[in-house]
MINU-612192 format. One record per residue (C-alpha): residue in one letter; y, x, z; residue number from 1. Coordinates in steps of 0.1 Angstrom, whole numbers, m for minus. Layout:
% residues N
- rest_north_east_up_nr
- A_Y_X_Z_NUM
...
This chain:
% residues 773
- rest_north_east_up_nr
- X_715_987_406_1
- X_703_1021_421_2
- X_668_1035_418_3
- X_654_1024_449_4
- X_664_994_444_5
- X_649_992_410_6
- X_612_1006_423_7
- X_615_980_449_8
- X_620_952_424_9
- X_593_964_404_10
- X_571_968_434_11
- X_574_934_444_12
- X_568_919_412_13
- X_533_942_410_14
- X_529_928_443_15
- X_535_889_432_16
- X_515_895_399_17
- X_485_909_416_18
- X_486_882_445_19
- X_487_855_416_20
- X_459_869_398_21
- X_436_864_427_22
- X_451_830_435_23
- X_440_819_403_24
- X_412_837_397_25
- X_395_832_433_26
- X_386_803_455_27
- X_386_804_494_28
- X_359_810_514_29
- X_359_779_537_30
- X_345_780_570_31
- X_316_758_585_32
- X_343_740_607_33
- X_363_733_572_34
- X_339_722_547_35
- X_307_710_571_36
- X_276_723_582_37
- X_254_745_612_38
- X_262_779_622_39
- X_235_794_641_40
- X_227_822_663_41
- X_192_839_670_42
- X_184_864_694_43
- X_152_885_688_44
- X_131_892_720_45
- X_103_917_724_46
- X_67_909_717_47
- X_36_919_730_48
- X_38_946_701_49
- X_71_956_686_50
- X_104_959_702_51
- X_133_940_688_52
- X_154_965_679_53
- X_175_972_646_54
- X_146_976_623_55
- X_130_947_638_56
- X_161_921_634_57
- X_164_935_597_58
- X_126_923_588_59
- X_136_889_610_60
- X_160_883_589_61
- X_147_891_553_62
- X_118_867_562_63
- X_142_837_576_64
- X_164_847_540_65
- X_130_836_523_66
- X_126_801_549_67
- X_161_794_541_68
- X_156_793_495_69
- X_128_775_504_70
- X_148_749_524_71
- X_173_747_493_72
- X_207_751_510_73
- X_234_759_490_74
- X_256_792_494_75
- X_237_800_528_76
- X_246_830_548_77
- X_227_853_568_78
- X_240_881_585_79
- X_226_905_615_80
- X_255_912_643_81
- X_245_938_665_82
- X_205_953_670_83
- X_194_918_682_84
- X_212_888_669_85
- X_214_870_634_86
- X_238_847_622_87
- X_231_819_600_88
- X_252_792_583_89
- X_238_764_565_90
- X_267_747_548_91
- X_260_710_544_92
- X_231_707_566_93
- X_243_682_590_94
- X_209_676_614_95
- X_201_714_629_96
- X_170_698_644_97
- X_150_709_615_98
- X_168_740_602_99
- X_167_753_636_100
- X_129_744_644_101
- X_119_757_608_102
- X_140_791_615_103
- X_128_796_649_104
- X_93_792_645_105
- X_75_827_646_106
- X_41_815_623_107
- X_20_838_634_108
- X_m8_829_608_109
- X_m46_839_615_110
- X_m80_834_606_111
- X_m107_839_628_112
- X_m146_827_631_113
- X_m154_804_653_114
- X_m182_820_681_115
- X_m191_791_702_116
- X_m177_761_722_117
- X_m161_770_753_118
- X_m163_751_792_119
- X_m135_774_802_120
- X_m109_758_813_121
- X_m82_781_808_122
- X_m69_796_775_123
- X_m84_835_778_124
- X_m54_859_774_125
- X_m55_899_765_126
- X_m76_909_732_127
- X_m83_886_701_128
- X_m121_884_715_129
- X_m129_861_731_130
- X_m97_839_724_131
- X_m100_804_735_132
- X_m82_776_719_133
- X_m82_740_716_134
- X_m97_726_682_135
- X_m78_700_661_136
- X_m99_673_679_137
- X_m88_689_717_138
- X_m123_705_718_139
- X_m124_738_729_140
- X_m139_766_710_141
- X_m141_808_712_142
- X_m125_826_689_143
- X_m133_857_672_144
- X_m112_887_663_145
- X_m88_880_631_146
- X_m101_887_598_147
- X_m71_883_583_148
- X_m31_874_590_149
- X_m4_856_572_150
- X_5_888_554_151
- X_m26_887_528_152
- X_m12_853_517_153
- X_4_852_482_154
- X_14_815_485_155
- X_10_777_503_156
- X_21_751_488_157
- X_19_711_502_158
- X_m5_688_478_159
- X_m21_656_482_160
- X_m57_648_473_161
- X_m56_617_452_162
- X_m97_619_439_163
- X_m106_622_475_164
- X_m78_601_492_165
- X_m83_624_525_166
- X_m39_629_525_167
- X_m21_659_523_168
- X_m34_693_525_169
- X_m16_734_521_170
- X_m32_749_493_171
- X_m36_788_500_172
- X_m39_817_474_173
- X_m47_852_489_174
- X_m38_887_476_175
- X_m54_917_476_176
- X_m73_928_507_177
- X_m70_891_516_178
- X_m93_879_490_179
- X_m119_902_501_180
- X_m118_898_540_181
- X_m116_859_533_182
- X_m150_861_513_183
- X_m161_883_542_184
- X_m154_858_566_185
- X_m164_827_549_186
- X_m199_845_540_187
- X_m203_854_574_188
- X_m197_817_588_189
- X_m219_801_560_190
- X_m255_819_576_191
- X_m249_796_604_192
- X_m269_764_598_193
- X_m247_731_589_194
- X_m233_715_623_195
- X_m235_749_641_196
- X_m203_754_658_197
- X_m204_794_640_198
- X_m204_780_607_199
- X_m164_771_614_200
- X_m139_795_602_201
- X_m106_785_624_202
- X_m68_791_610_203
- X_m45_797_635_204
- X_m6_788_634_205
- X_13_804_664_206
- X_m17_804_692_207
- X_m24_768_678_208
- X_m56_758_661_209
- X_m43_739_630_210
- X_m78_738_613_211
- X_m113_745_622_212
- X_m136_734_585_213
- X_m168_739_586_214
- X_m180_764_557_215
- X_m190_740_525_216
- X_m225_739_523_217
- X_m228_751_483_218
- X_m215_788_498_219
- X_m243_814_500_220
- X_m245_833_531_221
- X_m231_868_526_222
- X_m213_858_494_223
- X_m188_834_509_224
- X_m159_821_491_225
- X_m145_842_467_226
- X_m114_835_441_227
- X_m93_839_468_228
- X_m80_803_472_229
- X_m89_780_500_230
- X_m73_748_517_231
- X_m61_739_548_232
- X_m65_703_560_233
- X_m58_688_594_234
- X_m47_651_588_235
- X_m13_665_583_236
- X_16_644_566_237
- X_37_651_539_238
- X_65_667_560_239
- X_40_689_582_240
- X_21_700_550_241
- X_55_706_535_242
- X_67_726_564_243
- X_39_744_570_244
- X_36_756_536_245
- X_75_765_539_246
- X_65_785_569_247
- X_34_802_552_248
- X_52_812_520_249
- X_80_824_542_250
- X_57_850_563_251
- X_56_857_602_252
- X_87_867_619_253
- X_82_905_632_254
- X_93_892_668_255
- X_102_860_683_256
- X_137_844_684_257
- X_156_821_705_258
- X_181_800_698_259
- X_213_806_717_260
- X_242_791_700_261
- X_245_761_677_262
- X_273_743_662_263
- X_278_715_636_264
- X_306_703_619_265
- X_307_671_599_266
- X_323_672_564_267
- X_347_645_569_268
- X_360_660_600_269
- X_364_692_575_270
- X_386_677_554_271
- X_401_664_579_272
- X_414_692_597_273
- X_426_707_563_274
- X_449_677_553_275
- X_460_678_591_276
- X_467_714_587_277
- X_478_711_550_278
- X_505_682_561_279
- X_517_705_592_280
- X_521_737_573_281
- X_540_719_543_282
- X_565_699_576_283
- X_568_728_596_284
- X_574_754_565_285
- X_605_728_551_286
- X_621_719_584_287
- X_618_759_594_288
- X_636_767_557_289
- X_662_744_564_290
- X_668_755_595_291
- X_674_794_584_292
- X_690_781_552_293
- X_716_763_575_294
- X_722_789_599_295
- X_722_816_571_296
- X_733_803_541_297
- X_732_818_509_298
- X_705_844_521_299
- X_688_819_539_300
- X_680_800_508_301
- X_669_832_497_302
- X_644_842_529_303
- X_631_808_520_304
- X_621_818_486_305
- X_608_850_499_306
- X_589_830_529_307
- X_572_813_497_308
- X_561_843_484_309
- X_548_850_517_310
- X_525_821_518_311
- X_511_835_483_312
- X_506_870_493_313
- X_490_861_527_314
- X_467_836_509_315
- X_461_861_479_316
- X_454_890_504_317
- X_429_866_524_318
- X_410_861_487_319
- X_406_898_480_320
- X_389_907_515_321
- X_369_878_515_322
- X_377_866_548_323
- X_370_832_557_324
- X_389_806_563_325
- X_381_786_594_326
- X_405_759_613_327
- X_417_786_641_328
- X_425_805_606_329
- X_446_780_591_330
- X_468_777_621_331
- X_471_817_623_332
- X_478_814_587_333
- X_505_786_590_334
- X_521_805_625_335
- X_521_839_603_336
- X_554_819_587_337
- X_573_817_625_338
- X_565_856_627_339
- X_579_862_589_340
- X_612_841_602_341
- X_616_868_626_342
- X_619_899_605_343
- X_643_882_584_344
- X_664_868_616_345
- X_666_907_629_346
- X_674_919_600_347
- X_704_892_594_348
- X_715_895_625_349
- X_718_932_624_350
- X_739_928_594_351
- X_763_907_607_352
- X_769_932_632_353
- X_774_961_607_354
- X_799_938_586_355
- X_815_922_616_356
- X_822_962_628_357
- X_828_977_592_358
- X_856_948_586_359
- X_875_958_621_360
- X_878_995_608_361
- X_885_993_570_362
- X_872_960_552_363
- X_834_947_548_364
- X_813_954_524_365
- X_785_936_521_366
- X_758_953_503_367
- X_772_978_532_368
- X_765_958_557_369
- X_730_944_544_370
- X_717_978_539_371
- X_724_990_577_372
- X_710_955_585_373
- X_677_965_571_374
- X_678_1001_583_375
- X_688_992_617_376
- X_665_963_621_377
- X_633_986_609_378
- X_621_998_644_379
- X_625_966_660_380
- X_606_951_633_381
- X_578_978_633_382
- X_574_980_668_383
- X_573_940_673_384
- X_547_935_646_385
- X_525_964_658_386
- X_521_947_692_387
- X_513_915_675_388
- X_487_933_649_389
- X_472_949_680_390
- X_464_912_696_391
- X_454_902_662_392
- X_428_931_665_393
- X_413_926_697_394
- X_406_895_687_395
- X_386_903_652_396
- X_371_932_679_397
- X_363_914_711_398
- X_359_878_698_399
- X_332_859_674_400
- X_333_829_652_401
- X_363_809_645_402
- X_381_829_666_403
- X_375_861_647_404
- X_385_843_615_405
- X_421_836_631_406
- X_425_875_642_407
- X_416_883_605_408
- X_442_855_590_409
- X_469_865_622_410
- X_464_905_609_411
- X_466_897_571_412
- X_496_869_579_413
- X_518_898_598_414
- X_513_925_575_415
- X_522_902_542_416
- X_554_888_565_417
- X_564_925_568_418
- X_562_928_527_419
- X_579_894_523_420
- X_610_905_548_421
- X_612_942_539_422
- X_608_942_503_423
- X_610_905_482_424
- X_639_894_506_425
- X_652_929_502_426
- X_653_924_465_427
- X_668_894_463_428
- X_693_896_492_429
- X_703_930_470_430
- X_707_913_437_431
- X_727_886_456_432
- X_753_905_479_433
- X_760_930_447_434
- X_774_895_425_435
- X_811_896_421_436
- X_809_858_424_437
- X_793_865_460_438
- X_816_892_469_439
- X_847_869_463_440
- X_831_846_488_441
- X_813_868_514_442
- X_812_833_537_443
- X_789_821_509_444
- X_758_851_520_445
- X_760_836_559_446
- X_762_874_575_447
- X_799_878_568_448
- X_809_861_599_449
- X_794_855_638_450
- X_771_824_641_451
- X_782_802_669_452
- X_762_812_696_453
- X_771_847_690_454
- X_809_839_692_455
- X_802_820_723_456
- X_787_848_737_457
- X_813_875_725_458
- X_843_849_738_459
- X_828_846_771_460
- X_810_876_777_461
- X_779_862_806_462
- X_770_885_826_463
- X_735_876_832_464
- X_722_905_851_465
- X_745_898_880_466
- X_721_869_891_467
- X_690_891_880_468
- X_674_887_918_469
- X_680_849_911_470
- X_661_846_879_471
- X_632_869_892_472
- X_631_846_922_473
- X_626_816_895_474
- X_600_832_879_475
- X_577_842_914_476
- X_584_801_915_477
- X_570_790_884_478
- X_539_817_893_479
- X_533_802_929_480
- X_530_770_914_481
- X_510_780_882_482
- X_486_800_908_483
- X_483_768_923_484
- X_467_750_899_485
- X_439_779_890_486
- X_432_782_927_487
- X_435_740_932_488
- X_423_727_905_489
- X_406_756_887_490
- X_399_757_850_491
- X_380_737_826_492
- X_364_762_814_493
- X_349_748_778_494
- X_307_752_764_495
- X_317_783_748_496
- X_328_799_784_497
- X_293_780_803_498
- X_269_770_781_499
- X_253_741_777_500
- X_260_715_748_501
- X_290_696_737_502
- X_285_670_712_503
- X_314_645_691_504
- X_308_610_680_505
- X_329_589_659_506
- X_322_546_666_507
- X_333_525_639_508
- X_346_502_670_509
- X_363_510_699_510
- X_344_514_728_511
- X_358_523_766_512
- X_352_551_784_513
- X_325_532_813_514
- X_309_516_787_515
- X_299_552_770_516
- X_294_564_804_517
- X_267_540_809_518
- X_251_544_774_519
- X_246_579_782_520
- X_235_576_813_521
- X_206_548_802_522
- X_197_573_776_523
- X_184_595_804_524
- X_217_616_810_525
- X_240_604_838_526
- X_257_638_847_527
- X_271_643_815_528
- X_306_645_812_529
- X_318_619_785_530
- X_352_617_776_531
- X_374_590_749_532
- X_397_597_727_533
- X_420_572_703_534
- X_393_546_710_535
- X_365_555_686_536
- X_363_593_696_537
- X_328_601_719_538
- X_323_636_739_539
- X_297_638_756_540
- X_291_676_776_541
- X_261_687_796_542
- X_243_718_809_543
- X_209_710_785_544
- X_206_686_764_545
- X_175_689_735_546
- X_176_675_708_547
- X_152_643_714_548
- X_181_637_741_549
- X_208_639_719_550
- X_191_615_694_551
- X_183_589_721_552
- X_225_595_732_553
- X_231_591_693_554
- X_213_558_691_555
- X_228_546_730_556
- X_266_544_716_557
- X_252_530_678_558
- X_239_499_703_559
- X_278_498_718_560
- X_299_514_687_561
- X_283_501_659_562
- X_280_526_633_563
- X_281_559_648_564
- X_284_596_629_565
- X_278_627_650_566
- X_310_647_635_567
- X_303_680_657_568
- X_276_695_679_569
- X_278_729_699_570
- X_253_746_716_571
- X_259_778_735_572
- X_233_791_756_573
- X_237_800_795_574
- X_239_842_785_575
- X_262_839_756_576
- X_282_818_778_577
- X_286_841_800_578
- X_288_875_770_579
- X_318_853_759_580
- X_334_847_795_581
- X_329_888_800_582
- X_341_893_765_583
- X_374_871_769_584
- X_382_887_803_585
- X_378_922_785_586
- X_399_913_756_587
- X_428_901_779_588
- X_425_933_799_589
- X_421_954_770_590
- X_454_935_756_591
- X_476_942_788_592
- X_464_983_787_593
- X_466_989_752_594
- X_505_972_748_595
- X_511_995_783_596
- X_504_1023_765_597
- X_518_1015_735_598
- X_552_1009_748_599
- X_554_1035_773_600
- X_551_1062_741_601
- X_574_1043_721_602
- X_599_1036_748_603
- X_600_1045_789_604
- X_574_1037_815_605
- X_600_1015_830_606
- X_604_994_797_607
- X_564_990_794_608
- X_557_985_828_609
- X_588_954_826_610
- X_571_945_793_611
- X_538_940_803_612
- X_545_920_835_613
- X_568_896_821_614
- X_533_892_794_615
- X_512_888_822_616
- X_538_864_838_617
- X_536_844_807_618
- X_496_846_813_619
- X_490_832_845_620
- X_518_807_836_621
- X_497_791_809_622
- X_464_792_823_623
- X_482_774_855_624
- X_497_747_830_625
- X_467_740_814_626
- X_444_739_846_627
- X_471_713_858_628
- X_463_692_828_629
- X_427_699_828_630
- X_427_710_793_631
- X_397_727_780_632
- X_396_766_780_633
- X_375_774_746_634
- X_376_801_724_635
- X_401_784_701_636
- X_428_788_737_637
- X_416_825_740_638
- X_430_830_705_639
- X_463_811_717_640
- X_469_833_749_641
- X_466_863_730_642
- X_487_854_706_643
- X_511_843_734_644
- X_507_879_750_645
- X_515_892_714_646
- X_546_874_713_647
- X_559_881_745_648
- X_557_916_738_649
- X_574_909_707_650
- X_608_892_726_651
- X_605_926_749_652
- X_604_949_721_653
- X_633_933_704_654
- X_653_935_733_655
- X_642_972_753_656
- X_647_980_712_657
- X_683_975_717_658
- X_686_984_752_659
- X_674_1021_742_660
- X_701_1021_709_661
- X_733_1008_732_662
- X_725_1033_761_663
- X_716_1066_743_664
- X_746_1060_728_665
- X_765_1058_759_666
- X_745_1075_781_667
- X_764_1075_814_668
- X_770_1036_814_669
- X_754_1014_844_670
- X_721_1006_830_671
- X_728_971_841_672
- X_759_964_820_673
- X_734_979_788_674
- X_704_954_796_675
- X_727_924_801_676
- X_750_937_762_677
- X_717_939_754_678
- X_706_907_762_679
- X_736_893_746_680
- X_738_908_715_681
- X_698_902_707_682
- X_700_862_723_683
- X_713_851_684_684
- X_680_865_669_685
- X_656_848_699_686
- X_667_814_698_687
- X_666_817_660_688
- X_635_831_658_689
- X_623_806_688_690
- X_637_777_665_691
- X_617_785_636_692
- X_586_786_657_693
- X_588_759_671_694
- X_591_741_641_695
- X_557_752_629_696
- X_540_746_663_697
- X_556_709_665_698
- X_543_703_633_699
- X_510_710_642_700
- X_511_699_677_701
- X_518_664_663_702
- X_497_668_631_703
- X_472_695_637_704
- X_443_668_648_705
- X_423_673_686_706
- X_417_709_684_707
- X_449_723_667_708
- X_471_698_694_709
- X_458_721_719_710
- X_461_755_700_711
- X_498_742_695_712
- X_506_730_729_713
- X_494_761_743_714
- X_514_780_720_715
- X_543_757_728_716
- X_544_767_764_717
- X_541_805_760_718
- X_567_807_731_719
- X_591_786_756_720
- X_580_809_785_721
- X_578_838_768_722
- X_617_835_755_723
- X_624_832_793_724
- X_602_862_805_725
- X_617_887_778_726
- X_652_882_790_727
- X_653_866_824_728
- X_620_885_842_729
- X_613_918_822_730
- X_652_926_820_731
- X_656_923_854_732
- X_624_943_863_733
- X_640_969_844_734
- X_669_974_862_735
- X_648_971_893_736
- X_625_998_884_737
- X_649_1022_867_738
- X_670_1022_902_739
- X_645_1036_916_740
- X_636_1059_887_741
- X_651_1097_883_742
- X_646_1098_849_743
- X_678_1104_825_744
- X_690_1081_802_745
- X_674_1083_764_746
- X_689_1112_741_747
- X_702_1096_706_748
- X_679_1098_680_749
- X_676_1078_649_750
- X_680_1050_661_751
- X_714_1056_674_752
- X_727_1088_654_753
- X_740_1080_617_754
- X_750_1044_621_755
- X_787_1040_616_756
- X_805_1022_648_757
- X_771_1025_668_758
- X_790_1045_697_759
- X_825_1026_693_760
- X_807_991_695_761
- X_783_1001_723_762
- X_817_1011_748_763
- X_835_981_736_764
- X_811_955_744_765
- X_803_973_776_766
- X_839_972_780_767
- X_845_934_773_768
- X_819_919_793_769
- X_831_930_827_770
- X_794_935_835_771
- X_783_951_873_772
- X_756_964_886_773
């Protein structure tokens, strides 16, 4: 065993240890869309006397940290994003209606005396003097200036008065300069004679007279009430003493908020969507083992293991950031194993090649062979997984919510796949290939030898490039068509994208889809859109919808489903709506320049330019397939078109990879002939590499649940089209564009210079395969 090999063994067991430590020593941070609850947004506007700014959202915040103890939810979260907005997520909390009226409340708290009744008809606006309000009984009466605000208040708390029997009431103790101003006040009010209107001291609650007392006859004039304690009563009921008190104890909000985006998830449909997941990731994983263990043998069974280790490295490196783990998450967590497949396919592939060429010169060797494998295969792998960790970061960048949480799982996935295919399998597939037991039987390690499509290919040597204009002439096809359908049919563009409110039921009996339509349309709502699903499954979308609406909707399909449990409700207001729309069209054209410039450094302008409009050929090919089938556009399918476009660079990069080795090695051959050897040398790798995908995305396709079904179909489509783009659309643009190009061929480098039978292999397979321009 040399040294290098040794430091790599030891590395990747530090790596396994540590990644075990924190699997057992760590527990996940689940989403709200995995273990239940309300995630909500608040915007902070500008009042009359601050501007909601940075400092501003900050105080916001601290006071609705204080509302939220007070509610007693467990493990809440409260974040700012940006200068205005604040993120909150209340896990369990099922009905927002309350969390979100408490939260949103400003309770501006103020006491003022009470001057004289009012005939004005009209509420006076501008200064505190002079401020007329409607009493508790609808009278109206003139205000004063305020003595004092909600900041001199030390505490409320709700209590009921059982000597008395007069209900609840909010018990108030002052502080400080509060006790004094209140004795000020209440001494001030108590010269009045008993029944005058001026002996009232009012407390105001957000512009709202909550209670006006009179001034207890037993307090001297000038003395007033001192001890700082005093009550406020207004015939309130438990849960409005309660609340208010929360409110008090909580403080006033700096600024006022709105709410602009609401979603909540039921529990059960949490654990649903992680057994679904769970079930798919443990199907697709086995069938995608067997598969490589089938095709590659002896080192298959040992990528397997490594794609194990993967799983524990990914999930290990996801418990030491803290990320969290939401449903888009665990399906960029279970289609992180298709992109580890890869690197081990490329790298298997590649030493086949070296053995196959080694043993037509002087004998195989292959720990030979394995180590030019992984050599060889290290740009392609480097360059393929950059352009998918630069779609996983536009998304943690551009995106919000779930959506963030799968570019954060899709970036930690690719990186630990790298370390899984470049250094565990490396290890093993060392220790393995170096056995005398192994050597006798080099059939045994599945790279001494061609797979079968690659002898099909060598036997009958396709040229594919000879029918390029044909295959372009398909693809401008399939893009009229898929055009079609965005311009005919247009897309369903989901809440997220428009705003408005989308809200799931689940009926314990099967209702049909007129029979909801009519519930909700008696309950006051008849251009909602409401949708069925296996039976028992309610949708019901619309522009507004309150949330005295969506209880009367709730109690509509109880009269016609019997039992009925509202498993998710989203709310996105009409200018986050359209933030997101702006933000997914920026991320998508963001995506398309930033792999354009990325490839034209690494490779030529004529490989990026052929790269990125095969990507955006796989674009528009989705979005037409879907706005065929009317399937909603969310932010869950913006996170499965960029990953699309991230594989579809991927294919490319594999392929232009090769391209650039075969012609700087033989640099006056017909660029043609090297794009269709090209083709057919990397075609092995893509359908393998396609296969294993497709394994995980079938899985979840058919066990994912409503929302992963989509993510995987889309997926589905632009792994199929994306296979066909890389070789039958970008290829030929290629050789389109670099006929009309003056630039000369690419010097050897690296890539091509020190590989034994690199130059030999390149003429002979030119050679063999008869290829024309």
């Amino acid at each position: 065993m040399t040294r290098a090999t040794r430091l790599r063994a030891l590395l990747a067991l530090a790596v396994l240890a540590l990644s075990g430590y924190f699997a057992l020593t760590q527990s996940p941070r689940l989403g709200l869309d995995l273990r239940g609850g309300t995630h909500i947004v608040l915007e902070t506007r500008d009042s009359p006397t601050t501007e909601a700014g940075r400092e501003a959202t900050e105080r916001t915040l601290e006071v609705l940290r204080h509302r939220i103890d007070a509610l007693g939810v467990s493990e809440p979260n409260l974040v700012r994003s940006g200068d205005k907005r604040i993120i909150v997520e209340l896990p369990g909390v099922q009905d927002p209606r309350e969390a979100a009226e408490v939260l949103g409340r400003t309770a501006q708290l103020s006491f003022h005396p009470v001057l004289d009744p009012a005939e004005d008809t009209a509420e006076s606006s501008g200064t505190d003097s002079g401020q007329v309000l409607p009493d508790e009984t609808g009278a109206r009466v003139r205000l004063g200036p305020a003595a004092l605000t909600g900041a001199e208040v030390e505490s409320a708390e709700a209590l009921i008065d059982q000597q008395r029997g007069s209900g609840w009431f909010v018990s108030v103790d002052l502080r400080g300069q509060g006790e004094k101003d209140w004795a000020d006040l209440t001494g001030e009010a108590a010269c009045a004679q008993p029944g005058d209107p001026s002996r009232r001291v009012a407390i105001v609650l957000d512009k709202k007279i909550i209670s006006s007392p009179q001034v207890d006859p037993s307090v001297s004039c000038g003395t007033g009430i001192t001890g700082g304690t005093t009550q406020i009563t207004g015939s309130f009921s438990q849960q409005e003493a309660k609340e208010l008190g929360l409110l008090i104890n909580g403080g006033a909000l700096p600024v006022p908020v709105d709410l602009i985006e609401q979603r909540t998830v039921g529990a059960t449909l949490g654990d649903e969507a992680i057994e679904a997941s769970a079930r798919a990731a443990v199907i697709g994983v086995t069938l995608t083992a067997l598969f490589i263990v089938c095709v590659y043998r002896l080192l298959g069974g040992l990528a397997a293991v490594a794609l194990a280790c993967y799983g524990l490295i990914s999930y290990a490196a996801l418990l030491a950031v803290g990320a969290t783990l939401t449903l888009p998450g665990l399906a960029g967590f279970v289609l992180a194993i298709g992109m580890a497949v890869d690197a081990n396919v490329l790298v298997f592939e590649r030493a086949r090649e070296e053995y196959e060429a080694r043993r037509d010169r002087r004998g195989g060797n292959l720990g030979t062979a394995l180590d030019s494998g992984f050599r060889n295969a290290l740009s392609a792998i480097a360059d393929s997984n950059l352009t998918t960790l630069i779609a996983a970061g536009l998304l943690f960048f551009l995106a919000s919510g779930p959506v963030r949480g799968f570019g954060v799982t899709l970036f930690l996935g690719v990186l630990a796949s790298m370390i899984s295919a470049l250094l565990i399998t490396r290890v093993l597939a060392d220790f393995a290939v170096r056995r005398r037991a192994v050597a006798r039987r080099p059939r045994l390690t599945g790279i001494a030898g061609r797979g079968r499509v690659s002898r099909w290919l060598t036997d009958h040597t396709p040229d594919l490039m000879r029918h390029r204009r044909r295959w372009l002439a398909a693809s401008a096809a399939v893009l009229v068509l898929a055009t079609g359908g965005l311009l005919g049919r247009g897309l369903e563009l989901g809440v997220e994208f428009t705003g408005g409110r989308f809200v799931e039921y689940a009926t314990s009996r099967p209702v049909s889809a007129e029979a909801a339509r009519d519930a909700v349309a008696d309950a006051g709502q008849p251009r909602a859109v409401v949708q069925i699903s296996d039976g028992t499954k309610v949708s019901v979308r619309t522009s507004e919808l309150s949330n005295a609406d969506e209880s009367g909707i709730h109690t509509a399909l109880a009269g016609i489903g019997g039992r009925t449990e509202k498993t998710s409700d989203e709310m996105i207001g009409p200018s986050l709506g359209d933030e997101l729309r702006r933000n997914a069209l920026i991320a998508l054209g963001v995506a398309l320049a930033a792999q354009l410039v990325y490839l034209a450094v690494r490779f030529r302008w004529t490989f990026a330019a052929s790269s990125v409009a095969a990507m955006a050929h796989d674009t528009l090919i989705l979005l037409g397939v879907f706005a065929w089938l009317g399937k909603p556009v969310d932010g869950v399918f913006l996170a499965a078109l960029l990953t699309v476009i991230g594989y579809s660079v991927n294919d490319s990069v594999v392929l232009f990879d090769r391209v650039r080795e075969l012609w700087s090695a033989d640099r006056r051959a017909p660029f043609a002939g090297v794009a269709n050897n090209a083709i057919l040398q990397t075609l092995p790798r893509t359908l393998h590499t396609g296969m294993g995908a497709l394994f995980i995305l079938g899985a979840l396709f058919a066990l994912g649940g409503d929302t992963l079904r989509d993510f995987a179909l889309a997926l589905l489509i632009g792994v199929t089209v994306g296979t066909y783009s890389s070789l039958f659309t970008a290829a030929p643009l290629a050789i389109a564009l670099e006929a009309r190009g003056s630039a000369p061929p690419p010097r050897p480098g690296r890539s091509a210079q020190g590989k034994p039978g690199n130059r030999t292999r390149a003429k002979r397979t030119q050679e063999d395969s008869g290829a024309r321009v």
